[in-house]
PDB file of the backbone (N, CA, C, O) and the ligand in Angstrom, with CONECT records:
HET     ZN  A 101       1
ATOM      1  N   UNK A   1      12.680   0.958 -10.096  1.00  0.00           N
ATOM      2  CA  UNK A   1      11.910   0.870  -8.847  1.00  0.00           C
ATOM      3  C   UNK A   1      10.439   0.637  -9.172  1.00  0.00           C
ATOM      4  O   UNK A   1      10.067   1.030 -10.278  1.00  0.00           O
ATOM      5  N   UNK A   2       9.518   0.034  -8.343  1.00  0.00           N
ATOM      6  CA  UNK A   2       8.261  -0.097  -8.716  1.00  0.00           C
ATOM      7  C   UNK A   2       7.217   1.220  -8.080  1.00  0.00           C
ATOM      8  O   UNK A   2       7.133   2.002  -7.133  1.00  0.00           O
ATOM      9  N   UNK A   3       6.708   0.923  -9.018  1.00  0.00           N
ATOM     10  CA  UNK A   3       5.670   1.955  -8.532  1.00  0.00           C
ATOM     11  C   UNK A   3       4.487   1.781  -7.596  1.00  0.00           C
ATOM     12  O   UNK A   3       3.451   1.324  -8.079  1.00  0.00           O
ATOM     13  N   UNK A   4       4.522   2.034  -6.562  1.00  0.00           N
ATOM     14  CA  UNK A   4       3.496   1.459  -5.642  1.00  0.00           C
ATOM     15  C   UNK A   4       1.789   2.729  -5.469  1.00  0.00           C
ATOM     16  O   UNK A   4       1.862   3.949  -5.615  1.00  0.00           O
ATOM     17  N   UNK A   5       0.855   2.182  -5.239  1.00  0.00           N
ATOM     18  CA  UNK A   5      -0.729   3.307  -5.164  1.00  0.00           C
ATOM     19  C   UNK A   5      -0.882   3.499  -3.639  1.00  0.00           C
ATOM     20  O   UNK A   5      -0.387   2.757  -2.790  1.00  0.00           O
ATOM     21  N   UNK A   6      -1.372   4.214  -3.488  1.00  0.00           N
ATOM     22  CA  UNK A   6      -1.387   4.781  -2.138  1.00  0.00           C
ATOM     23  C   UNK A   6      -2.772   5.374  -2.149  1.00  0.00           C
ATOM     24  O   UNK A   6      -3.258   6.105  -3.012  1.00  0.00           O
ATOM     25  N   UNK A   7      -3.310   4.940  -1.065  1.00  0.00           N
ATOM     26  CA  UNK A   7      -4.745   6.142  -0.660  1.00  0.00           C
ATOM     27  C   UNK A   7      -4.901   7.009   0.260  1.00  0.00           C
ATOM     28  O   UNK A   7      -4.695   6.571   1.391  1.00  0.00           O
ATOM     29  N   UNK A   8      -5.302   8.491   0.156  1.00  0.00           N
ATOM     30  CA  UNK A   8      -5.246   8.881   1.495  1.00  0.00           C
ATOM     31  C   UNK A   8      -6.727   8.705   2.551  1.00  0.00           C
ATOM     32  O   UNK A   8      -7.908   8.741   2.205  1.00  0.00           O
ATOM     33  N   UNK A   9      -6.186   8.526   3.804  1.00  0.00           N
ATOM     34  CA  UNK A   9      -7.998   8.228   4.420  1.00  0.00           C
ATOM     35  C   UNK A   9      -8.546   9.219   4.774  1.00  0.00           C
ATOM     36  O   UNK A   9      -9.606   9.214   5.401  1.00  0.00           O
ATOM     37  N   UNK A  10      -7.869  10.315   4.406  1.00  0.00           N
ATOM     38  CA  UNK A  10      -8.794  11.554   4.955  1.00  0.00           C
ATOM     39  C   UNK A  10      -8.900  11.455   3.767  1.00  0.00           C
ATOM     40  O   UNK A  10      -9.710  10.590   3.433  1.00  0.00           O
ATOM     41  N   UNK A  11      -8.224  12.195   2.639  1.00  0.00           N
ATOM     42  CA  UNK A  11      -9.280  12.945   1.155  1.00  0.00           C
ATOM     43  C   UNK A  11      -9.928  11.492   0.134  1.00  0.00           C
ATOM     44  O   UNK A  11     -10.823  11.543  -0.710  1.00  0.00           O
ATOM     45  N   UNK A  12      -9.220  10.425   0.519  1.00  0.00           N
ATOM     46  CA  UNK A  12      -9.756   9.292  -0.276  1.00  0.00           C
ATOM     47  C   UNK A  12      -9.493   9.454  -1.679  1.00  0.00           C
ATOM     48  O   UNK A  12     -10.188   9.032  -2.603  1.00  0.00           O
ATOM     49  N   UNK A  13      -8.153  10.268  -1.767  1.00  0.00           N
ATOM     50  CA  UNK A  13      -7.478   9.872  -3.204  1.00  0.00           C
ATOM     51  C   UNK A  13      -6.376   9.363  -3.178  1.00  0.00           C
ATOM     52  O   UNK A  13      -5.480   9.253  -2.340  1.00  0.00           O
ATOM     53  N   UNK A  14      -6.661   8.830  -4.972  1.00  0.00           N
ATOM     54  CA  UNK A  14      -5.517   8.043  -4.515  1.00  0.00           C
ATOM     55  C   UNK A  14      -3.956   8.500  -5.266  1.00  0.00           C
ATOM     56  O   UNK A  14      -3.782   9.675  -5.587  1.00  0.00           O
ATOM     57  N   UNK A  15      -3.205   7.775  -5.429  1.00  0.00           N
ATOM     58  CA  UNK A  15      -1.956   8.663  -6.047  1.00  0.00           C
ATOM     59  C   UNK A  15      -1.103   7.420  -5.771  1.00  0.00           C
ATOM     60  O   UNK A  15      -1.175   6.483  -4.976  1.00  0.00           O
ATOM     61  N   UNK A  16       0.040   7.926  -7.110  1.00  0.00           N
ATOM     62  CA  UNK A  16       1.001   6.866  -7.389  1.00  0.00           C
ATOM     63  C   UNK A  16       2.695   7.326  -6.996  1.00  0.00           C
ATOM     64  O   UNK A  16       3.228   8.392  -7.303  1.00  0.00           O
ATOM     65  N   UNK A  17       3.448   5.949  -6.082  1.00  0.00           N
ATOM     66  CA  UNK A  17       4.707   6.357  -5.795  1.00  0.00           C
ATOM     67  C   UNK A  17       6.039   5.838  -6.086  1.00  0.00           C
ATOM     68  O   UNK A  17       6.489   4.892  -5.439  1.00  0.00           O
ATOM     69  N   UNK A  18       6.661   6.373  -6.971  1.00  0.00           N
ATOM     70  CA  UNK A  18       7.974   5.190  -7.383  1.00  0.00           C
ATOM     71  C   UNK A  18       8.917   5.250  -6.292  1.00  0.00           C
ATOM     72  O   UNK A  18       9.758   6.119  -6.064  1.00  0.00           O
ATOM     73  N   UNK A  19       8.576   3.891  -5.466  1.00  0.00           N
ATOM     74  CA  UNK A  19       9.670   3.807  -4.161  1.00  0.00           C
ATOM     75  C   UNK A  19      10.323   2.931  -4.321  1.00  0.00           C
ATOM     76  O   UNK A  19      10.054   2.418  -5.407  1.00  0.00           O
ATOM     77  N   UNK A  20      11.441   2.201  -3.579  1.00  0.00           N
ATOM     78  CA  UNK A  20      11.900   1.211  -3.777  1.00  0.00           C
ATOM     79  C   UNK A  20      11.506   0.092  -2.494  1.00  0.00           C
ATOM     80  O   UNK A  20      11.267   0.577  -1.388  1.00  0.00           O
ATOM     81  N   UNK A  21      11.467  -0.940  -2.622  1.00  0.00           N
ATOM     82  CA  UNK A  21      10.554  -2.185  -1.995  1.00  0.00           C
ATOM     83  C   UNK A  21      10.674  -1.311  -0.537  1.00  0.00           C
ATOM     84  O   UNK A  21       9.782  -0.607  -0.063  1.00  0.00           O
ATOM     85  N   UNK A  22      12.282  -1.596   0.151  1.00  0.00           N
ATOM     86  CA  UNK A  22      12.293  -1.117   1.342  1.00  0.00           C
ATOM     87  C   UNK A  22      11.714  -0.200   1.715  1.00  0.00           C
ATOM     88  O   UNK A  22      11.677  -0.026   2.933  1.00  0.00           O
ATOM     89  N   UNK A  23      10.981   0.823   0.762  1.00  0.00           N
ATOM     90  CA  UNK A  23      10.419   1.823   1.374  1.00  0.00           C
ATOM     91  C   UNK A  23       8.751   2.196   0.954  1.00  0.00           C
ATOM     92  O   UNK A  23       8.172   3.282   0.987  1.00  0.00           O
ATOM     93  N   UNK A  24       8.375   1.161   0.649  1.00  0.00           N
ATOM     94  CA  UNK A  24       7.327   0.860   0.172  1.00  0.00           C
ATOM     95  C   UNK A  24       6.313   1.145   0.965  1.00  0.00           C
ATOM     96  O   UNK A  24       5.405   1.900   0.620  1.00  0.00           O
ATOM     97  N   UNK A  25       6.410   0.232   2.755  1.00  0.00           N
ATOM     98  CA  UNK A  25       5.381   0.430   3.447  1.00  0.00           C
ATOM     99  C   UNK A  25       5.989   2.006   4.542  1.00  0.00           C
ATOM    100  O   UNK A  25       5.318   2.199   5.556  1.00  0.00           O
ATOM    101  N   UNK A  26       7.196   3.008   4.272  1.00  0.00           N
ATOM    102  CA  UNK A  26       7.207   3.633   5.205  1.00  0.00           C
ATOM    103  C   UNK A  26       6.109   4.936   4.616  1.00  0.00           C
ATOM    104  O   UNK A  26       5.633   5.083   3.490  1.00  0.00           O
ATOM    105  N   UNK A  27       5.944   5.754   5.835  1.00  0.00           N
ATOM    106  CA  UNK A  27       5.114   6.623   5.701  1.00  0.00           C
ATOM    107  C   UNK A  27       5.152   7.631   4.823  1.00  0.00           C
ATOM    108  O   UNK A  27       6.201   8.247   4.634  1.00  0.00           O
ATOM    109  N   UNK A  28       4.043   7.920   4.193  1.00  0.00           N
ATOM    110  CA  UNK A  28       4.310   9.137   2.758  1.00  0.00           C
ATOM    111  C   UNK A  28       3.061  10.183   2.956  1.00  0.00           C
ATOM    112  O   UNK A  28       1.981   9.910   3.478  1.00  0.00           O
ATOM    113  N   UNK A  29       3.254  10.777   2.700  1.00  0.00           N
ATOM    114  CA  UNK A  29       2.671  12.372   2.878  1.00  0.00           C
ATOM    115  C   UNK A  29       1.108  12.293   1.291  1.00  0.00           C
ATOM    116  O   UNK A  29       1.632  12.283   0.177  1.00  0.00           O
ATOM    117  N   UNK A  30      -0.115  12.258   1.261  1.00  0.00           N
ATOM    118  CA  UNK A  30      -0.558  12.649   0.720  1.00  0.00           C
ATOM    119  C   UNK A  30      -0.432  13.943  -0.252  1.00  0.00           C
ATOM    120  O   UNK A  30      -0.358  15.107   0.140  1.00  0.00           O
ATOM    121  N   UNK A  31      -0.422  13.458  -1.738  1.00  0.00           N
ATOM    122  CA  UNK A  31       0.286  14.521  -2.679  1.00  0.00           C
ATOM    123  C   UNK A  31      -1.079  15.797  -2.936  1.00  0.00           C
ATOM    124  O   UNK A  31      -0.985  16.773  -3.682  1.00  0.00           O
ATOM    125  N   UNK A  32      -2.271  15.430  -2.098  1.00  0.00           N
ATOM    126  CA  UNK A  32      -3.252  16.342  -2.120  1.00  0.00           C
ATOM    127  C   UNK A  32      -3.336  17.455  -1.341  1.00  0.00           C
ATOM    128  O   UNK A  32      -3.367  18.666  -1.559  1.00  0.00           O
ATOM    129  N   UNK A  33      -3.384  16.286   0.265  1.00  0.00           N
ATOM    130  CA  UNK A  33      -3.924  17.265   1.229  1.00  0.00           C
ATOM    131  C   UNK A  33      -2.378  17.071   2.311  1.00  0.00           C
ATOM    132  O   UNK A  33      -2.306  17.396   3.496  1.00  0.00           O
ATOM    133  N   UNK A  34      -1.662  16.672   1.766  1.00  0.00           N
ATOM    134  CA  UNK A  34      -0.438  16.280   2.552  1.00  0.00           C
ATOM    135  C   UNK A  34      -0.891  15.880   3.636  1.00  0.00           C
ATOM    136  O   UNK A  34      -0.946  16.759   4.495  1.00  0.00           O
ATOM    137  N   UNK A  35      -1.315  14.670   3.997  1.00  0.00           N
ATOM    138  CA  UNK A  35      -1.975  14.090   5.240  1.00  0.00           C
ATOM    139  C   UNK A  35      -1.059  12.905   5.398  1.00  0.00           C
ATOM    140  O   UNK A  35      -0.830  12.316   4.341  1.00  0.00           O
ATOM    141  N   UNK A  36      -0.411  12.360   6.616  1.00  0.00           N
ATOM    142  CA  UNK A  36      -0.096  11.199   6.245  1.00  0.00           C
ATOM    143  C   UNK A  36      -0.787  10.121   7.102  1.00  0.00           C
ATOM    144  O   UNK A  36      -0.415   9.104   7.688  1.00  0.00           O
ATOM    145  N   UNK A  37      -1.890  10.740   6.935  1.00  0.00           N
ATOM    146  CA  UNK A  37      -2.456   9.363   7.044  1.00  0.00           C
ATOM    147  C   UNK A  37      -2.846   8.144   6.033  1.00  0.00           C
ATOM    148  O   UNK A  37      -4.022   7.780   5.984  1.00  0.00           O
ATOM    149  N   UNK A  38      -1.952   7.578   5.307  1.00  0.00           N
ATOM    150  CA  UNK A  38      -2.224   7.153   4.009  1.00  0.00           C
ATOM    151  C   UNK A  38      -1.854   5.360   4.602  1.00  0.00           C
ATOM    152  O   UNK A  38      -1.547   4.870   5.689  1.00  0.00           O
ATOM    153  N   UNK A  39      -2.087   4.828   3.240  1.00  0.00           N
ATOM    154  CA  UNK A  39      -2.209   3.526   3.524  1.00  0.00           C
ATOM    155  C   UNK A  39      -2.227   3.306   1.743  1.00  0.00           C
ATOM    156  O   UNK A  39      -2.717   3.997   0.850  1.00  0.00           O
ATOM    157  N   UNK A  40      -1.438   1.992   1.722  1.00  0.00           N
ATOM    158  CA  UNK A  40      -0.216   1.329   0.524  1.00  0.00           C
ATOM    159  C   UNK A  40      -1.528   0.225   0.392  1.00  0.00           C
ATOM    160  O   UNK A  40      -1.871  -0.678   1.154  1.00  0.00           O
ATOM    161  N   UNK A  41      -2.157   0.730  -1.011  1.00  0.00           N
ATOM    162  CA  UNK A  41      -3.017  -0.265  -1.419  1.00  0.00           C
ATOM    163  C   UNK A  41      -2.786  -1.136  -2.794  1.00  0.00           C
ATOM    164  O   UNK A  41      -2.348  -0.662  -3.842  1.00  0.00           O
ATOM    165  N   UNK A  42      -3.164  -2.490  -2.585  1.00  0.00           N
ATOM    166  CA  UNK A  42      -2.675  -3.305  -3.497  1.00  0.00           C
ATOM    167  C   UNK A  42      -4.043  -4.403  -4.295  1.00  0.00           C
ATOM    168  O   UNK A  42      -4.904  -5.206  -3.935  1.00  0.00           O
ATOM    169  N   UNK A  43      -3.567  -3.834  -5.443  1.00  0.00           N
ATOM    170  CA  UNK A  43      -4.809  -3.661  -6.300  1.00  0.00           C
ATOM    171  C   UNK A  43      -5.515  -5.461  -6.283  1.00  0.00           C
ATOM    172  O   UNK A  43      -6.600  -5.686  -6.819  1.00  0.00           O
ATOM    173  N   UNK A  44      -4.854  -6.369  -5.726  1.00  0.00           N
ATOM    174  CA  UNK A  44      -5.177  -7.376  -5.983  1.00  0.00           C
ATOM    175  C   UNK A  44      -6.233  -7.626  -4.558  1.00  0.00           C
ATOM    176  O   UNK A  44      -7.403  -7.990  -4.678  1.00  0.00           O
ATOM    177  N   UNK A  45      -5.955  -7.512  -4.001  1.00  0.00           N
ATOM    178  CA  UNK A  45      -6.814  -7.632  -2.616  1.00  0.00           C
ATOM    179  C   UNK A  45      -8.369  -6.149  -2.445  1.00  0.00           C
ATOM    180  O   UNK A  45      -9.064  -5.943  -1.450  1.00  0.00           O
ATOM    181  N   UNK A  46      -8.417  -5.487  -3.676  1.00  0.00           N
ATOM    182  CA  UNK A  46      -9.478  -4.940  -3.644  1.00  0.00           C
ATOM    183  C   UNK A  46     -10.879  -5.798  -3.777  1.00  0.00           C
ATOM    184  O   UNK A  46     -11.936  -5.460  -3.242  1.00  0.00           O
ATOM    185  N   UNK A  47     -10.724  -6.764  -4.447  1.00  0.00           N
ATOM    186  CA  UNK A  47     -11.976  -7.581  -4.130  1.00  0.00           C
ATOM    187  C   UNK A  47     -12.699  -7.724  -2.450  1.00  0.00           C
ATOM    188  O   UNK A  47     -13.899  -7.932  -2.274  1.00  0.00           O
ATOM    189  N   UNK A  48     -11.835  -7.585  -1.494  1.00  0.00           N
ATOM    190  CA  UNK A  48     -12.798  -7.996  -0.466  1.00  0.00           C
ATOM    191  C   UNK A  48     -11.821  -7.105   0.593  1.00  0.00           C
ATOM    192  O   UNK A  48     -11.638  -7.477   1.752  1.00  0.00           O
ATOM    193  N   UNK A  49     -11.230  -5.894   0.038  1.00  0.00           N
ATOM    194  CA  UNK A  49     -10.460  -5.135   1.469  1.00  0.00           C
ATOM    195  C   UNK A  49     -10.751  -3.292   0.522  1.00  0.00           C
ATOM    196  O   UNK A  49     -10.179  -2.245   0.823  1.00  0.00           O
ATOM    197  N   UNK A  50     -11.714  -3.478  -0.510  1.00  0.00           N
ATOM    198  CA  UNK A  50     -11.681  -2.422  -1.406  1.00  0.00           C
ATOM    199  C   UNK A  50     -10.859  -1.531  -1.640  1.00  0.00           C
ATOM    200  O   UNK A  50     -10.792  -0.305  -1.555  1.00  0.00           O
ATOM    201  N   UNK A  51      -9.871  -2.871  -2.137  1.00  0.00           N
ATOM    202  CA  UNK A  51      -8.648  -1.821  -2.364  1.00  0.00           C
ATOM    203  C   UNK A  51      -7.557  -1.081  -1.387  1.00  0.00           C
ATOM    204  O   UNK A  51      -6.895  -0.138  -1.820  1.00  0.00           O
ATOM    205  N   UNK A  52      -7.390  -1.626   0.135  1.00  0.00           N
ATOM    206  CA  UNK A  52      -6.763  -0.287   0.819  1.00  0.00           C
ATOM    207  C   UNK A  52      -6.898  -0.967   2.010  1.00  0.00           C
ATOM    208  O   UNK A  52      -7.934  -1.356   2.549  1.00  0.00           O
ATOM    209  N   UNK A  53      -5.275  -1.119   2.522  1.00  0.00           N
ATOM    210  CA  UNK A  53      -4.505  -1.874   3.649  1.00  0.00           C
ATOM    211  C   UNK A  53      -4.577  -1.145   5.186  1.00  0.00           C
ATOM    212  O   UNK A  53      -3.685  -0.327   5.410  1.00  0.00           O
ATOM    213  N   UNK A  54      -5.066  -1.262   5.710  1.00  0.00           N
ATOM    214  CA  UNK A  54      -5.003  -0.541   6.804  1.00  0.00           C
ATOM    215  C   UNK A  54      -3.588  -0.313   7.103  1.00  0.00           C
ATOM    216  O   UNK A  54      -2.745  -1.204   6.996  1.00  0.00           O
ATOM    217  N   UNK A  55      -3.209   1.455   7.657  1.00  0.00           N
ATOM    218  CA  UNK A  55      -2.089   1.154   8.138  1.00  0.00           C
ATOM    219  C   UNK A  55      -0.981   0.803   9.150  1.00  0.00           C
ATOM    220  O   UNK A  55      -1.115   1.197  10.308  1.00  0.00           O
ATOM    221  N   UNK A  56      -0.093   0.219   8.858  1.00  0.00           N
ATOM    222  CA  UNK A  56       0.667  -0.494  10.378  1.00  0.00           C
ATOM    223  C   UNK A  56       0.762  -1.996   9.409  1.00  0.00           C
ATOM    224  O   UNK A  56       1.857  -2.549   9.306  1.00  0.00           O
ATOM    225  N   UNK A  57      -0.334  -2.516   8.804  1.00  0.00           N
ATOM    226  CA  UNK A  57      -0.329  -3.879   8.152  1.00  0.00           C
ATOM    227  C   UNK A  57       0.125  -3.712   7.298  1.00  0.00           C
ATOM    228  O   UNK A  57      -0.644  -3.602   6.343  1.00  0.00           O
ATOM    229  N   UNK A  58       1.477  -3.585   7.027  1.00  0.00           N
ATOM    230  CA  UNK A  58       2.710  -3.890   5.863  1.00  0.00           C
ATOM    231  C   UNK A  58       2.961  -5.479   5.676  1.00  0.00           C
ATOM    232  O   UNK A  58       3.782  -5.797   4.816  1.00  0.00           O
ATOM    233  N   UNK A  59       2.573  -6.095   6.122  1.00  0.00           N
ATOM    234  CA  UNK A  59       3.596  -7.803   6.355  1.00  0.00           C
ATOM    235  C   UNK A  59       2.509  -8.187   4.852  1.00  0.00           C
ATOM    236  O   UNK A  59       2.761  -9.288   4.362  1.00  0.00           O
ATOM    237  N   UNK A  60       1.872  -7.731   4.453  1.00  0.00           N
ATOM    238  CA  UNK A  60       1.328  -8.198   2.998  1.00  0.00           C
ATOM    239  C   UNK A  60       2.560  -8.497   2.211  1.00  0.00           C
ATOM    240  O   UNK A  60       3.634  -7.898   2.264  1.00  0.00           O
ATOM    241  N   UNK A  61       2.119  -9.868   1.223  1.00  0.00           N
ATOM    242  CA  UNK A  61       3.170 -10.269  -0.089  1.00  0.00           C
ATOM    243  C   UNK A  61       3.168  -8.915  -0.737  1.00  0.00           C
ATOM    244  O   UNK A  61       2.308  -8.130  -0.338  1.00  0.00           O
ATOM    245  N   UNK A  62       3.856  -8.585  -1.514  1.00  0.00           N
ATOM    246  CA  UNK A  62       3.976  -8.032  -2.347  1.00  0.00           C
ATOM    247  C   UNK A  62       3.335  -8.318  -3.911  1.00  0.00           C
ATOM    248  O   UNK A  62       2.568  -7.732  -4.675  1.00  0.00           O
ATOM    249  N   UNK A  63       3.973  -9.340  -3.907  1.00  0.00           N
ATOM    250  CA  UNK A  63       4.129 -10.742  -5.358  1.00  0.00           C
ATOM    251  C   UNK A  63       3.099 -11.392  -5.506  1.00  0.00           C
ATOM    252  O   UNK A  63       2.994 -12.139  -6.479  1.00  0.00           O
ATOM    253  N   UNK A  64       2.188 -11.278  -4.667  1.00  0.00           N
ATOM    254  CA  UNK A  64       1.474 -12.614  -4.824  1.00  0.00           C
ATOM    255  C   UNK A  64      -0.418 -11.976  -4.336  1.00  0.00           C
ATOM    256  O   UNK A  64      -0.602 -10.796  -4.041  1.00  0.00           O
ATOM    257  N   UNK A  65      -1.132 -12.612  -4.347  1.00  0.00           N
ATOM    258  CA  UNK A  65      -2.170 -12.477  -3.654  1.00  0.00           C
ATOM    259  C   UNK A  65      -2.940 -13.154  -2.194  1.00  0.00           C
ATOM    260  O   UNK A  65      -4.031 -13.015  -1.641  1.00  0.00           O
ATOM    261  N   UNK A  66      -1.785 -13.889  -1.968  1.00  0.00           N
ATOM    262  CA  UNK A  66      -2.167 -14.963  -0.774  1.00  0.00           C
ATOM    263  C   UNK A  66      -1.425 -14.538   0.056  1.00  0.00           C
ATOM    264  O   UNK A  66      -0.825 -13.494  -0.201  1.00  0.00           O
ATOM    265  N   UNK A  67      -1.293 -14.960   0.866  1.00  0.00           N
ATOM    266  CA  UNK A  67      -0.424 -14.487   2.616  1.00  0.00           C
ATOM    267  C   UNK A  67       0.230 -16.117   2.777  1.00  0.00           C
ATOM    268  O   UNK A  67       0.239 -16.763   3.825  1.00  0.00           O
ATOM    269  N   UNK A  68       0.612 -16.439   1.822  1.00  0.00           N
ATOM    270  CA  UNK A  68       1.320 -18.070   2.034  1.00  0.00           C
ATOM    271  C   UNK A  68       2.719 -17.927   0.908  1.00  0.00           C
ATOM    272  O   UNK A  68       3.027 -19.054   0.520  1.00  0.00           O
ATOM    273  N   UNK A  69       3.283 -17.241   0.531  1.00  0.00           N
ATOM    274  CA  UNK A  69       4.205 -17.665  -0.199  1.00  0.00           C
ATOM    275  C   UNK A  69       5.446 -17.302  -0.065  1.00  0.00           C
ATOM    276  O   UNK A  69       5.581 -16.284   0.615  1.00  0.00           O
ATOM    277  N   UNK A  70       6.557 -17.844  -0.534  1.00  0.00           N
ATOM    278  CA  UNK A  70       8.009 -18.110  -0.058  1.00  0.00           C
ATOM    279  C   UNK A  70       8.474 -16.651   0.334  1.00  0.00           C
ATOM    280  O   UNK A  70       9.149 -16.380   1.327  1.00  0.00           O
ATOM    281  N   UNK A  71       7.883 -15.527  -0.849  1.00  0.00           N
ATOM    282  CA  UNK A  71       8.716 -13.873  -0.211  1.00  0.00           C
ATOM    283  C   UNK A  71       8.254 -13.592   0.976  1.00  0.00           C
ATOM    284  O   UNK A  71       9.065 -13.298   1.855  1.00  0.00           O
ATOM    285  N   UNK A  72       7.033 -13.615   1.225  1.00  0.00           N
ATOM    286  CA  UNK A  72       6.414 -13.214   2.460  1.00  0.00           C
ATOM    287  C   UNK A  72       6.462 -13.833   3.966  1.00  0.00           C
ATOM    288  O   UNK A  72       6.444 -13.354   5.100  1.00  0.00           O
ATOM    289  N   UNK A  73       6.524 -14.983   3.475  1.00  0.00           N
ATOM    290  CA  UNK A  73       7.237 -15.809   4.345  1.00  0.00           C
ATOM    291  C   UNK A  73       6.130 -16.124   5.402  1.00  0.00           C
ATOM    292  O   UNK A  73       6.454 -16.902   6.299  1.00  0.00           O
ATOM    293  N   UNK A  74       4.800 -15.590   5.405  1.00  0.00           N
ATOM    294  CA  UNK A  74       4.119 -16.346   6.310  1.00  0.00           C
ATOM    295  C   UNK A  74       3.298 -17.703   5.651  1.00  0.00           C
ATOM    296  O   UNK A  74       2.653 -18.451   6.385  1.00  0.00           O
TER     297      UNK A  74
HETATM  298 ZN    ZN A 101      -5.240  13.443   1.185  1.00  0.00          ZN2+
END
């Protein structure tokens, strides 16, 4: 399974989760402050989203860094 990073937006740490794809964008409990207000950040899009997906916006590639390619499908 891959390991996906996660941030929480209340304590603003971050922490790592071995999920499997399907469950990648569902909701996970902060391993700090157990908050779930967290959000599935993907290290490639930190250049200009610093790191950290707002949440609800799951439809991100996974694979890729663009929002154009065959998995993602937009
Ligand atoms: Zn937290």
């Amino acid at each position: 399974m891959p390991i996906y990073e996660y941030i929480c937006l209340d304590c603003d740490k971050k922490f790592d989760a071995l999920r499997s794809m399907s469950e990648a964008d569902a909701p996970i409990c902060c391993e700090y402050c157990q908050s779930e207000h967290t959000s599935r950040t993907i290290s490639l899009f930190a250049a200009h989203s610093e790191g950290r997906v707002v949440a609800g916006a799951g439809n991100a590639c996974n694979t890729c860094s663009t929002h154009h390619c065959s998995s993602c499908g937009i």
